[in-house]
C-alpha positions in Angstrom: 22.9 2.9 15.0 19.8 1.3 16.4 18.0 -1.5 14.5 15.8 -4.4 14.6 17.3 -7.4 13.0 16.0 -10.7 13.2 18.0 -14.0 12.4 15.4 -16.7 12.3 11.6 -16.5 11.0 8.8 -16.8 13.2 6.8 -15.1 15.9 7.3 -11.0 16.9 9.6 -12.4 19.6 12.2 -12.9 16.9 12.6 -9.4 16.5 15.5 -7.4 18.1 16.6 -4.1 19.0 20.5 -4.4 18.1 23.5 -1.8 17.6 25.1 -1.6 14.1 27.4 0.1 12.3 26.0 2.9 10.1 25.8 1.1 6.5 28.2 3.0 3.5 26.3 4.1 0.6 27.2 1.8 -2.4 27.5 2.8 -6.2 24.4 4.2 -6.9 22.7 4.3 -3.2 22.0 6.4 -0.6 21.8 6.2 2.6 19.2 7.6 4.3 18.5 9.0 8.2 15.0 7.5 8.6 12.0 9.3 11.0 9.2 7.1 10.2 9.0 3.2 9.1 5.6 1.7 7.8 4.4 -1.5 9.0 2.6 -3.4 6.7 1.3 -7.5 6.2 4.1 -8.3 4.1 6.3 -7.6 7.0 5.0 -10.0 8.7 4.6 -12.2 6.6 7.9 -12.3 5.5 9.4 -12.8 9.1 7.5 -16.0 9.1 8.4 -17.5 6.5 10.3 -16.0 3.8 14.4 -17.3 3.7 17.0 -15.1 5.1 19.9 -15.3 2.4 21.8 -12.8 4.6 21.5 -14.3 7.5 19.7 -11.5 9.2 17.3 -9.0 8.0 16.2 -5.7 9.2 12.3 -5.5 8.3 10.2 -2.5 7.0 9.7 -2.0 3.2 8.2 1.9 3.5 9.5 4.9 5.3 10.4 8.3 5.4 13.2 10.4 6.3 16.3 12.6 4.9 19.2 11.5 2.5 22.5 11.5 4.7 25.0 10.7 2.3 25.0 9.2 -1.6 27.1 6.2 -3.2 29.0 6.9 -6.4 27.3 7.8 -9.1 24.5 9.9 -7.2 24.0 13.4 -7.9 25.5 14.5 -4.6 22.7 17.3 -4.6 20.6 14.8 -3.1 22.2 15.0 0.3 19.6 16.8 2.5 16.8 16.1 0.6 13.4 14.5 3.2 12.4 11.6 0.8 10.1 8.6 1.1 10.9 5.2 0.4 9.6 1.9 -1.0 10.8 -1.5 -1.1 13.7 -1.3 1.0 13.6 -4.7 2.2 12.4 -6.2 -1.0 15.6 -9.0 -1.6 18.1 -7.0 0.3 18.6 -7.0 4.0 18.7 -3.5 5.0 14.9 -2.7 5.6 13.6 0.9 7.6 13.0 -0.7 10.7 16.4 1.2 12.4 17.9 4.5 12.6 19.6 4.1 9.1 19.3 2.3 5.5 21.0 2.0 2.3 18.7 1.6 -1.1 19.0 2.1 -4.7 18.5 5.8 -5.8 15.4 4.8 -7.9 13.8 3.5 -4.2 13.8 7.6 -2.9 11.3 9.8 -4.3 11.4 13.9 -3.4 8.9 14.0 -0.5 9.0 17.7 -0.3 6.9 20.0 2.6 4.5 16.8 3.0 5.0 14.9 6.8 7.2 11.5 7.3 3.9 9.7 8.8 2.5 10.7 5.3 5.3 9.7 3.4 5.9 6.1 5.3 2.7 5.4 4.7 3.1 5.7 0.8 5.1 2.6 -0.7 3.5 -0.9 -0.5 -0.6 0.7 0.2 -0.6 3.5 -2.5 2.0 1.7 -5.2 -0.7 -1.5 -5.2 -3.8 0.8 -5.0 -2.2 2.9 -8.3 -2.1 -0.7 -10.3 -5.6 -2.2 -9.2 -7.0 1.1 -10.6 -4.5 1.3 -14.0 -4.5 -2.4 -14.9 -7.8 -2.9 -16.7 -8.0 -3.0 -20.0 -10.4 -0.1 -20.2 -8.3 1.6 -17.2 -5.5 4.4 -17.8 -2.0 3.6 -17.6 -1.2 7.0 -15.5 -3.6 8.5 -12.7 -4.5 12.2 -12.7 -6.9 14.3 -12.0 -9.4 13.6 -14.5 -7.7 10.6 -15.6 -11.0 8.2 -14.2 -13.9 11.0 -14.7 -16.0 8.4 -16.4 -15.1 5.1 -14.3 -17.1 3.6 -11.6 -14.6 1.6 -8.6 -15.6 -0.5 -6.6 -12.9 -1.3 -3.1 -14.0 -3.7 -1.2 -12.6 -3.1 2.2 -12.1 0.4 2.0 -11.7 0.9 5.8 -7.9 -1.2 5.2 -4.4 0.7 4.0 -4.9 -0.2 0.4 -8.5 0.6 0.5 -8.3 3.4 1.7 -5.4 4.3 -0.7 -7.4 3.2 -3.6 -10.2 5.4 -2.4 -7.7 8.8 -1.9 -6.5 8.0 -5.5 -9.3 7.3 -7.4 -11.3 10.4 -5.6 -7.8 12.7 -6.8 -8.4 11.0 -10.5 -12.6 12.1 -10.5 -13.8 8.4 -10.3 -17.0 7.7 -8.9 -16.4 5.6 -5.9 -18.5 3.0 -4.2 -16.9 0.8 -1.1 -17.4 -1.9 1.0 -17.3 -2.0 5.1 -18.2 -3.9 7.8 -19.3 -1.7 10.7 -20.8 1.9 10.7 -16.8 3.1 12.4 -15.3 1.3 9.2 -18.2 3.4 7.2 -16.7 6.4 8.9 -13.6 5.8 7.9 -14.6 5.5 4.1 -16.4 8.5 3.9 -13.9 10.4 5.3 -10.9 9.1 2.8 -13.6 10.5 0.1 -15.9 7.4 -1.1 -19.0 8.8 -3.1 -20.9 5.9 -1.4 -20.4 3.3 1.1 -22.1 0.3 1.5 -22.1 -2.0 4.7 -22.5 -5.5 3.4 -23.1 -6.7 6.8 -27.2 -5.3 6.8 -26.8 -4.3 2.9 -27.2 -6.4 -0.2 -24.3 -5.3 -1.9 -25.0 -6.2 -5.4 -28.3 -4.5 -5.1 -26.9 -1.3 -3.7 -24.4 -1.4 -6.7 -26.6 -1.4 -9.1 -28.6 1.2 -8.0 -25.4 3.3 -7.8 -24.2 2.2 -11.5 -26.9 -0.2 -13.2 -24.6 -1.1 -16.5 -21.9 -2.0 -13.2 -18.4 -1.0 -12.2 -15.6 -0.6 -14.7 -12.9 -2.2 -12.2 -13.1 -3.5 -8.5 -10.4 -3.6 -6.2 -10.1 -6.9 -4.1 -9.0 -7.7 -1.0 -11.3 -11.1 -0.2 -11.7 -12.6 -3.8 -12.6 -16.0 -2.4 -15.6 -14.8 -0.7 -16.9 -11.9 -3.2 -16.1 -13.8 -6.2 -19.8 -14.2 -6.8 -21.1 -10.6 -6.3 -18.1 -9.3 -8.2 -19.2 -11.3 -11.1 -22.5 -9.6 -11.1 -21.2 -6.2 -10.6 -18.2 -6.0 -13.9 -19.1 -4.0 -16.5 -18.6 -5.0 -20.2 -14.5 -5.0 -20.0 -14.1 -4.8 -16.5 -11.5 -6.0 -14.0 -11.3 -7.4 -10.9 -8.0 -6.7 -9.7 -7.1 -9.1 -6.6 -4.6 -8.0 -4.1 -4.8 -10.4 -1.0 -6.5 -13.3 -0.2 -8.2 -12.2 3.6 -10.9 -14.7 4.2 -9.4 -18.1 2.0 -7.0 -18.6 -0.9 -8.9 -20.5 -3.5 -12.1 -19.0 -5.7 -14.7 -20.2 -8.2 -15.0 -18.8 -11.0 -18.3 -19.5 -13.6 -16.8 -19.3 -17.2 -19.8 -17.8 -19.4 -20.6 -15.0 -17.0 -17.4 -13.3 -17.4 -16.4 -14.6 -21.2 -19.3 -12.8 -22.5 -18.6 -9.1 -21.3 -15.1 -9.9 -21.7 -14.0 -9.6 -17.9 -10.5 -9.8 -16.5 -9.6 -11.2 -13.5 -6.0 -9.3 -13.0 -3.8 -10.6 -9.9 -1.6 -8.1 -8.4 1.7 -8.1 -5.8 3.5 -5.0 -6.2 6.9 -6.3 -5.6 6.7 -8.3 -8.9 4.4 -5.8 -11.2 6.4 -4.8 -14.3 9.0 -2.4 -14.4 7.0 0.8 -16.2 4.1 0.1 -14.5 5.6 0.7 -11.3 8.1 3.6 -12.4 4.5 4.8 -13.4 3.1 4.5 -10.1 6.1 6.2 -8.3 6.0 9.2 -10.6 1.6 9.1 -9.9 1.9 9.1 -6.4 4.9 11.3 -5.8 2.1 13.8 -8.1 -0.6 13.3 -6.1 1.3 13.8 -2.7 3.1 17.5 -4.1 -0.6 18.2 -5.4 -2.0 17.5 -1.6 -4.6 14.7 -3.0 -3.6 12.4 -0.2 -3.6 12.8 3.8 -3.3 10.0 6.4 -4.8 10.2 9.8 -8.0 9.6 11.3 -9.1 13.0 9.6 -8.6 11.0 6.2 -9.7 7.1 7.0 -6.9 5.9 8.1 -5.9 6.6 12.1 -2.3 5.6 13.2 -1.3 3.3 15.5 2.8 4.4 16.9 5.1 2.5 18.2 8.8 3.5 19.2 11.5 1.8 17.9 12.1 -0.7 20.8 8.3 -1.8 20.5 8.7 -3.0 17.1 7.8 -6.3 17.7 4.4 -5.4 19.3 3.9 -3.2 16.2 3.8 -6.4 13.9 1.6 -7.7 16.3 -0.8 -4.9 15.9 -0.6 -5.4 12.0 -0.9 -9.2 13.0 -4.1 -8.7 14.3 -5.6 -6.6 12.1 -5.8 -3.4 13.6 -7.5 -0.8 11.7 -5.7 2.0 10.3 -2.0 2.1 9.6 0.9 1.4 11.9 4.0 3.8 11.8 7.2 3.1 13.8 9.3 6.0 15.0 12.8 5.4 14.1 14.6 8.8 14.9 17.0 8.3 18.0 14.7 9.7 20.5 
């Protein structure tokens, strides 16, 4: 099979397109024939810096294809069935960048008559969106339709892949939603993933707008720049609201004033979706694999988030895209073409 392996961290130029043998199936895996792999920051992240206790590792956490073959133990039923996948690369060396992977049964969900772009665009975006909107203490623990009818959210950045995710299932669960952008094409972009209003704090005073939107504030707010909205996301929690921080774009250190948030009780909830606890992400698999079979989320530029695709042998300028920010979400074509 076709891969891309890379044997020392650094720059895209690490990255190879090699031939391997087709991985077996261990007890309790499957292996799957992949179509699509997501590219997403922790990718390249991780090839910069994280250890390779393999020696080698094939990159690419999400993706989407059909299940080849099963390990022992696996209902054998399985075989055939198109599936997405998340975390394939999390502490194991067989990511979906290539033609072929092996995971743990529990790392394929059913993906039924929905597309492979949709499905590799699933696992790292939507599995962090569905625990920034479930983690407050005045939040569900599962998303459905209905489950946020009375919640305000508040994404800041919702022009990005969790954003937007964030945005698709908070919109499936009846939350009003307010967002953040930064140019009238990112506004564009919001709208269309299905925010009830979007602000651009560039020429807009986002704690003003806020308020005029929800004056007792927001009951949780999904971060992706905590350092530099620390201060208006103060002013914006409601009595028991969260701020739920998933990256640190634009500086890893905040502020934070102590009265201001001990007196409405405010949480300030940290979240990486590799290391969330076990339920909570079981939860989020069985939430999103929902919303996909009830056709609450779409990809594309249709729904916010335009793809960027690369064939497999252009892997490394894919990470570069992601590298450098591009907007939208970008997909690798794995298939042997």
């Amino acid at each position: 099979m076709k891969a891309i392996v890379y044997e020392r961290t650094g720059d895209p130029s690490v990255l190879q397109l090699v031939d391997r043998p087709v991985p077996e199936p261990g007890p309790g895996e499957v292996l799957v024939r992949l179509a699509v792999s997501g590219v997403n920051p922790t990718d390249w992240k991780s090839r910069r810096q994280w250890p390779l206790p393999a020696g080698w590792q094939t990159p690419g956490q999400d993706g989407a294809g059909v299940v080849e073959a099963v390990g022992e133990g696996v209902d054998r039923e399985l075989t055939g069935e198109r599936v997405w996948i998340w975390e394939a690369a999390w502490q194991r060396p067989w990511g979906t960048a290539a033609e072929y992977t092996v995971v743990p049964v529990r790392q394929v969900v059913p993906l039924g008559a929905a597309s492979f772009d949709l499905g590799a665009c699933l696992g790292i975006p939507f599995l962090t969106a569905h625990r920034c909107l479930t983690v407050g203490e005045y939040m569900p623990d599962k998303l459905h339709a209905g489950a946020l009818s009375d919640h305000v959210v508040l994404v800041q950045g919702g022009a990005g892949a969790v954003g937007n995710a964030a945005i698709q299932l908070a919109r499936w669960a009846d939350a009003c939603v307010i967002t953040t952008v930064s140019s009238p094409e990112k506004a564009q972009l919001a709208a269309a993933a299905g925010a009830s209003f979007v602000i651009n704090y560039r020429e807009q005073d986002v704690v003003e707008e806020v308020h005029k939107i929800a004056p007792d504030g927001v009951h949780t707010i999904v971060e992706v720049s905590a350092a530099r909205n620390a201060a208006a996301d103060v002013r914006l929690l409601r009595a028991g609201g969260a701020v739920c921080v998933y990256a640190d774009d634009g500086g890893d250190e905040l502020t934070l004033p102590i009265r201001p948030l001990m007196v409405p009780n405010a949480r300030w909830q940290f979240v990486l979706v590799y290391t969330e606890p076990k339920v909570a992400k079981a939860q989020a698999v069985t939430d999103v694999a929902a919303a996909v079979a009830q056709g609450a989320v779409r990809v594309g530029e249709e729904a916010g988030l335009p793809l960027h695709r690369y064939p497999l042998a252009q892997a490394a300028a894919a990470h570069q895209a992601v590298e450098d920010s591009v907007v939208g979400k970008v997909l690798i074509g794995t298939a042997e073409e």
